[in-house]
GUDO-467992 format. One record per residue (C-alpha): residue number from 1; x, y, z; residue in three letters. Coordinates in steps of 0.25 Angstrom, whole numbers, plus 5000, padded with zeros to 4 digits. Layout:
BEGIN
  num    c1    c2    c3  residuo
  NUM     X     Y     Z      ala
...
END
This chain:
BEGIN
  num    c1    c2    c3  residuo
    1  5076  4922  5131      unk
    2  5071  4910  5124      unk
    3  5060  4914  5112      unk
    4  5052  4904  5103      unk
    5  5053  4905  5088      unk
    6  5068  4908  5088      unk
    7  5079  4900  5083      unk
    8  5089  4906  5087      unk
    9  5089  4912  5102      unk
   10  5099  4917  5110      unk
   11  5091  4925  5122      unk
   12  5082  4932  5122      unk
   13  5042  5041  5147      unk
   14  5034  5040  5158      unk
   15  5021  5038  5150      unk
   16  5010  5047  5152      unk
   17  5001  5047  5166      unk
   18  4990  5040  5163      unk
   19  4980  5046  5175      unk
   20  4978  5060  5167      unk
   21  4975  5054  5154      unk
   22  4965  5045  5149      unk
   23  4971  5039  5137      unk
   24  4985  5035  5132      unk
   25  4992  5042  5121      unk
   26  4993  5033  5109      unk
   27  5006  5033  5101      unk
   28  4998  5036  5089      unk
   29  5010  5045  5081      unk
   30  5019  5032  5087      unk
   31  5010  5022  5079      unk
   32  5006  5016  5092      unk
   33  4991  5016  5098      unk
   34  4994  5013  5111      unk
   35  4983  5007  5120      unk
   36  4976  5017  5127      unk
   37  4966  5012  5139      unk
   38  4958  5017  5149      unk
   39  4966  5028  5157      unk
   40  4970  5025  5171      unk
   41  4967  5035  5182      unk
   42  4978  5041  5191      unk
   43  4984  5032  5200      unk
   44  4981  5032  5215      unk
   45  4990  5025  5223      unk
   46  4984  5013  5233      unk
   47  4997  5010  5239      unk
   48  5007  5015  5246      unk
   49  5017  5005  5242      unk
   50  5024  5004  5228      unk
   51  5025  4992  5219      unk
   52  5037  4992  5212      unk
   53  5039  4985  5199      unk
   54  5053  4981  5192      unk
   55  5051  4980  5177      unk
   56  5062  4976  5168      unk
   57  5060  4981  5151      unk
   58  5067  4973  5141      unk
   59  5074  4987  5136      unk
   60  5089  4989  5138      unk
   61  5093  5000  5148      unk
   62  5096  5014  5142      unk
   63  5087  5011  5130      unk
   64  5075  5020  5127      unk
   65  5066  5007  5129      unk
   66  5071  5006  5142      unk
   67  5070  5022  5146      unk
   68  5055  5021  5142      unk
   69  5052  5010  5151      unk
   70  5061  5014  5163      unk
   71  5053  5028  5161      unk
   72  5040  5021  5162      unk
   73  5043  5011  5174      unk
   74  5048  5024  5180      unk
   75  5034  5031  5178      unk
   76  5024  5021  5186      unk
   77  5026  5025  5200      unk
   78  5021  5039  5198      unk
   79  5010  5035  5189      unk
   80  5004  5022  5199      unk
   81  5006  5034  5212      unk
   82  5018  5026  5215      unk
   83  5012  5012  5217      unk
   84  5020  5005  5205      unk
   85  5037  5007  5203      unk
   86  5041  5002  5190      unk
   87  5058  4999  5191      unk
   88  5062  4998  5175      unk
   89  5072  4988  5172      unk
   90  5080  4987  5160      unk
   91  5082  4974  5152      unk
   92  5092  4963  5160      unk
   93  5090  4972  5172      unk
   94  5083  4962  5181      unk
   95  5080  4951  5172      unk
   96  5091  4948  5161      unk
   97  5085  4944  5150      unk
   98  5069  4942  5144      unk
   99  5068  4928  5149      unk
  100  5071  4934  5163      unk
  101  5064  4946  5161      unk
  102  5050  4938  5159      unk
  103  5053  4928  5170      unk
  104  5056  4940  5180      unk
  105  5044  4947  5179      unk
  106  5036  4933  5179      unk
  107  5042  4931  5192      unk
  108  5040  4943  5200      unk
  109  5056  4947  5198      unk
  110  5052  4959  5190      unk
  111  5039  4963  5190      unk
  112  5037  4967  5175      unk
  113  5043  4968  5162      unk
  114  5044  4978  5148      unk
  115  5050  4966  5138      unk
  116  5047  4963  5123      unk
  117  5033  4956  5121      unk
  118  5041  4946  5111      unk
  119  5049  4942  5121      unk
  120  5042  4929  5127      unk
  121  5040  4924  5116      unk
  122  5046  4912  5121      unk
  123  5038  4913  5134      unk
  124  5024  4918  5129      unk
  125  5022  4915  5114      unk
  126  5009  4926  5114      unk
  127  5021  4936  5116      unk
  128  5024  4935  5103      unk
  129  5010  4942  5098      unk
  130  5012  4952  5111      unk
  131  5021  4959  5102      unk
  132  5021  4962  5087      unk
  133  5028  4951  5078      unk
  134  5031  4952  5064      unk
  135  5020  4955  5053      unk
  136  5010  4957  5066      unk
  137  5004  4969  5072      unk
  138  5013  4981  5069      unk
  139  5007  4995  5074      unk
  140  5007  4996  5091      unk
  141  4994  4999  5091      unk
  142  4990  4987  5084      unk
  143  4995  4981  5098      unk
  144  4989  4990  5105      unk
  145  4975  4987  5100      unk
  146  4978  4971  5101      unk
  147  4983  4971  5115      unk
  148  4972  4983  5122      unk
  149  4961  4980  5111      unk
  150  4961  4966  5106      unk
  151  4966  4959  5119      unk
  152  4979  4956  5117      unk
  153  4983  4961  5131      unk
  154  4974  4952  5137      unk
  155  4978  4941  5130      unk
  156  4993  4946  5135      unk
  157  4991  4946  5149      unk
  158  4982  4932  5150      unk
  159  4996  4926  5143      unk
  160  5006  4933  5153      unk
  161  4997  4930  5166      unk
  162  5002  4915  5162      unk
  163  5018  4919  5164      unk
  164  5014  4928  5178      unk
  165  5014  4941  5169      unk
  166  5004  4951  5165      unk
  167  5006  4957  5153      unk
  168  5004  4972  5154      unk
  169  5004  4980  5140      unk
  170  5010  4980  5129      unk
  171  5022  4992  5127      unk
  172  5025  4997  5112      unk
  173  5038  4997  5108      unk
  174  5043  4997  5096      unk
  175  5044  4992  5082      unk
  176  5059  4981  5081      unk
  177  5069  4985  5070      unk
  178  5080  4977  5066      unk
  179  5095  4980  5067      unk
  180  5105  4973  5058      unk
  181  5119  4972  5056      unk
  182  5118  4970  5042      unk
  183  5106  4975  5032      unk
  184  5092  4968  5033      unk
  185  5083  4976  5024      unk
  186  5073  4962  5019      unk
  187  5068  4951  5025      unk
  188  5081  4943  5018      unk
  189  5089  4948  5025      unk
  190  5086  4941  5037      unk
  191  5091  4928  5030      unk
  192  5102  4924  5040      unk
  193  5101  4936  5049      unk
  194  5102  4935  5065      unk
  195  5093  4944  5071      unk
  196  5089  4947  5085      unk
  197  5073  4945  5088      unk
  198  5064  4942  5098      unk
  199  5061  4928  5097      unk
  200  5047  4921  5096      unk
  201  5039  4924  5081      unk
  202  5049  4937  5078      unk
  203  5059  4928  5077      unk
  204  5055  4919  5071      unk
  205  5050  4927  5059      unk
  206  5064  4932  5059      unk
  207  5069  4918  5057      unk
  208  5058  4915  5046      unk
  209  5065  4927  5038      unk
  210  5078  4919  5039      unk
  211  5085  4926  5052      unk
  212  5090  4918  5063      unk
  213  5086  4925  5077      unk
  214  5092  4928  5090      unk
  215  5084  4933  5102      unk
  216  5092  4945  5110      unk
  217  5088  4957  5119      unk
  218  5089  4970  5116      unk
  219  5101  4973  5125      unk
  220  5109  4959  5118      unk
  221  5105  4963  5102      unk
  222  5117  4975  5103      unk
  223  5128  4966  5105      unk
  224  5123  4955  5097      unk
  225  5123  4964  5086      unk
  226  5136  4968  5090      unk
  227  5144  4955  5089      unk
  228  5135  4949  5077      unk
  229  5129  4940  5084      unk
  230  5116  4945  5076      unk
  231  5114  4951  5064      unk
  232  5102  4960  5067      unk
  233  5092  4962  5078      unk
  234  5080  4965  5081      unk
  235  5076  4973  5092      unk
  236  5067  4986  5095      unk
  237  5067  5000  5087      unk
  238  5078  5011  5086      unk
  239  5078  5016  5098      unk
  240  5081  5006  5107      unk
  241  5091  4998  5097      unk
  242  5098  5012  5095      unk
  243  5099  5012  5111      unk
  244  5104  4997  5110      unk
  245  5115  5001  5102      unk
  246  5110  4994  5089      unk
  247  5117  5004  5080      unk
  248  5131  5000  5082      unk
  249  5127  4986  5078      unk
  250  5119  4987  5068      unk
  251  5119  4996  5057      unk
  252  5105  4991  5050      unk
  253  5089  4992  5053      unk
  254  5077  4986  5049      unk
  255  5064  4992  5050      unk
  256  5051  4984  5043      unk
  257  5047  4990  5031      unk
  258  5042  5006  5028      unk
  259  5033  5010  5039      unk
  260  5036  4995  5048      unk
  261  5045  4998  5059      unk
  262  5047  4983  5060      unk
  263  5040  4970  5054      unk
  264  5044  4959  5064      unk
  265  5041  4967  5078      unk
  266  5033  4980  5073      unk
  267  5026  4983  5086      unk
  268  5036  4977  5097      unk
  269  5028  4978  5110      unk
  270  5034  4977  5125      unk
  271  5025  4976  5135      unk
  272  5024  4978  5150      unk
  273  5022  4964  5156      unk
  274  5022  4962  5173      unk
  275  5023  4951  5182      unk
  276  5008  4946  5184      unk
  277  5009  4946  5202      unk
  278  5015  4960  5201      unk
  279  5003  4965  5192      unk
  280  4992  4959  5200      unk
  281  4998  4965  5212      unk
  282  4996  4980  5205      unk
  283  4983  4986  5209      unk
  284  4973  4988  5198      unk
  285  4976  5002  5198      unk
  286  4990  5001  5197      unk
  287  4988  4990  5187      unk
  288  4979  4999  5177      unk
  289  4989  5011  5179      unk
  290  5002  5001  5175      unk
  291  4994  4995  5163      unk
  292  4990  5011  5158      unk
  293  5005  5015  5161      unk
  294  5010  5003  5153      unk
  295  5001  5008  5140      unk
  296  5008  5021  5142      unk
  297  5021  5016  5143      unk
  298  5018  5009  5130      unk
  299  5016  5022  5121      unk
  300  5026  5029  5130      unk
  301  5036  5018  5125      unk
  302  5033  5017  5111      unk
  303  5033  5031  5108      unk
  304  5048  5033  5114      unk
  305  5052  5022  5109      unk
  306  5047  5026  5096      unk
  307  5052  5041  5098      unk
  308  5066  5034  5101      unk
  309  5066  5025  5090      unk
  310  5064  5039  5081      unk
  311  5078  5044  5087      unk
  312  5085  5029  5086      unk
  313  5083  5027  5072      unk
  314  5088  5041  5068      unk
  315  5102  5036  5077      unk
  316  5103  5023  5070      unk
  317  5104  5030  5058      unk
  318  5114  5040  5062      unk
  319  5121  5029  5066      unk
  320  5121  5022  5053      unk
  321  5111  5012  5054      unk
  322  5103  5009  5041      unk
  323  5088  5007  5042      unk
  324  5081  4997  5031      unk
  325  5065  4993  5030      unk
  326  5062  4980  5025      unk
  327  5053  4978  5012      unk
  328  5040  4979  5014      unk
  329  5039  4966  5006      unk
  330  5046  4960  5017      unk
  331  5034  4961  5025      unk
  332  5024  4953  5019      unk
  333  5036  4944  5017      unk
  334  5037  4942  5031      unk
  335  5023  4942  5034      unk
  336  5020  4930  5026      unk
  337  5032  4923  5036      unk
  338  5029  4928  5048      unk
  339  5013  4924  5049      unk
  340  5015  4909  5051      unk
  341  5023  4913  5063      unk
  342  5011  4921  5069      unk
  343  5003  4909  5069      unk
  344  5016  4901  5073      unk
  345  5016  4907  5084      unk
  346  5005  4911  5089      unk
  347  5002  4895  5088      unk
  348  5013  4893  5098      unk
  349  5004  4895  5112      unk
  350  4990  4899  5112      unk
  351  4991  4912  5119      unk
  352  5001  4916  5106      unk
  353  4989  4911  5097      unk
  354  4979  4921  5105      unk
  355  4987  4932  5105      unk
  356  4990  4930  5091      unk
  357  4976  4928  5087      unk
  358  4972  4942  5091      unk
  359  4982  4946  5083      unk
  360  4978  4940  5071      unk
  361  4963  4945  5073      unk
  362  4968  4960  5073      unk
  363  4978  4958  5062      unk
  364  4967  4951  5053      unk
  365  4958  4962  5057      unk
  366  4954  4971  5044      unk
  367  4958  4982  5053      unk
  368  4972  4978  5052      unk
  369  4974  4969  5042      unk
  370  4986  4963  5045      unk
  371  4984  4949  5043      unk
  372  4976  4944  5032      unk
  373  4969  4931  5031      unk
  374  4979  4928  5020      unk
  375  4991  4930  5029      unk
  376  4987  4918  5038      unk
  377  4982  4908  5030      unk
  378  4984  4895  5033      unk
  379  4989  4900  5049      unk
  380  4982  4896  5061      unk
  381  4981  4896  5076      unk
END
């Protein structure tokens, strides 16, 4: 998949039923405050006949990622009365890469989709603030409040109608760690370093650090890695990359610094994005019950992934795997690069510059305090 802002690119459970309770759980213990909305009421079937959906996920068979989805997919039928099947596919499975995963479900082949947010950056620039970015927003419910309180969900499906897709909810992941065949412990150490990222502003702050970037999926970083091809890689937290295989191929791991699971992609969202025809075809019902069903899978997600990543990192170590933080002056170090490349990019299509805006707002906020009038002198939209 071809992304902007890289210079070098090679391609790219069951939740809870929601008619016996009238609020979410919220993942509170998890650090998460997942958006909890008006409760939907129990299903009554309308029809007699079934539509079925085929929904590809960007996660790799046999990885917990993937069981969670499959699980969820495999729960709708029994909670819309049987009006909505949801067949899960793993990534590759239909379409064979992100490119073909995006144009599939734009063109009716698959009916929806679990990807990476970042993932278009190349396709829609706005999908770089749909998902966290280095020095942004990093506490999920942070993204919980901009995208159910502030608008950014909005703001999210006016962008997607454009392609033929409405964009659903966001899903909580994770938090991305760093995997390295030789040690990385400060921001130094990327000098000369090939890494793995997404593309779009993550790589590029990558590259403003000195590493030189390659845009993989998850199912390709293993053999990569493998063969030398890359010196380290980006990709998701312990549990997956356990699952991936990672350990035998990398020996180090960099987490941010104490307390910071990561600094580049702390809150790295998926989301649940269908084609557009196919939702409209849904009935209103069917439609409020899919969008409830979707919030649940969210904190149903986050916390076993979370649960899991618990498990992974105590394997990695058994394994022999050494875990390093970096500085917390490496922070502010990177903070003062990666600003201009904010506003960079939210320069490049005025949907990004919106969506980015909001952003901005909330971090400047006394409430949160994240951005000061200091950090972005001089930087305009």
């Amino acid at each position: 998949m071809q992304e902007q802002g890289q210079k070098k690119d090679e391609k790219v459970t069951t939740a809870p039923d929601t008619g016996r309770r009238k609020f979410l759980k919220t993942a509170a213990a998890a650090g998460a405050a997942v958006a909890a909305s008006s409760a939907v009421g129990p299903f009554i079937r309308t029809s007699s006949a079934a539509t079925t959906w085929k929904m590809q996920t960007v996660w790799d068979a046999g990885t917990s990622g993937f069981t969670l989805f499959e699980n969820w997919c495999n729960s709708m039928a029994e909670k819309t009365g049987g009006e909505l099947v949801l067949k899960a596919f793993p990534a590759k499975s239909i379409a064979a890469d992100n490119n073909a995963l995006f144009e599939a479900v734009q063109s009716g082949v698959l009916q929806g989709m679990q990807p990476f947010t970042i993932y278009w950056a190349g396709k829609i620039v706005a999908s770089v603030f749909l998902s966290s970015y280095p020095m942004g927003p990093d506490q999920p419910g942070q993204w919980d409040i901009m995208f159910d309180a502030l608008g950014m969900k909005e703001l999210a499906r006016e962008i997607y109608a454009k392609h033929g897709l409405f964009y659903v909810s966001h899903v909580h992941h994770d938090a991305n760690i760093i995997h390295s065949k030789k040690p990385v412990t400060k921001l130094e150490d990327f000098q000369g370093l090939k890494i793995r990222a997404p593309g779009g502003l993550i790589a590029e702050a990558f590259q403003a650090i000195g590493a030189s970037t390659v845009s993989l999926p998850g199912s390709d970083i293993f053999p990569a890695l493998e063969k030398g091809t890359i010196d380290a890689a980006d990709y998701v937290g312990p549990a997956v990359n356990w699952d991936l295989g990672f350990a035998q191929v990398a020996k180090y791991i960099l987490f941010g610094p104490p307390g910071v699971m990561s600094l580049y992609q702390p809150v790295d969202l998926m989301d649940i994005t269908v084609n557009l025809g196919a939702w409209k075809r849904l009935s209103p019902k069917l439609q409020e019950t899919f969008e409830q069903e979707v919030r649940n899978y969210s904190y149903e997600h986050f916390i076993g992934i979370q649960k899991a990543n618990v498990e992974a990192l105590k394997k990695f170590k058994e394994a022999g795997c050494e875990v390093s933080r970096l500085p917390q002056e490496d922070a502010m170090k990177w903070r003062k690069v990666v600003v201009p490349l904010w506003f960079s990019w939210a320069k490049k299509d005025p949907d990004a510059a919106r969506v980015f805006k909001l952003q901005l707002d909330y971090m400047m906020n006394d409430m949160m305090g994240y951005v000061t009038p200091e950090d972005v002198q001089g930087q305009t939209l």
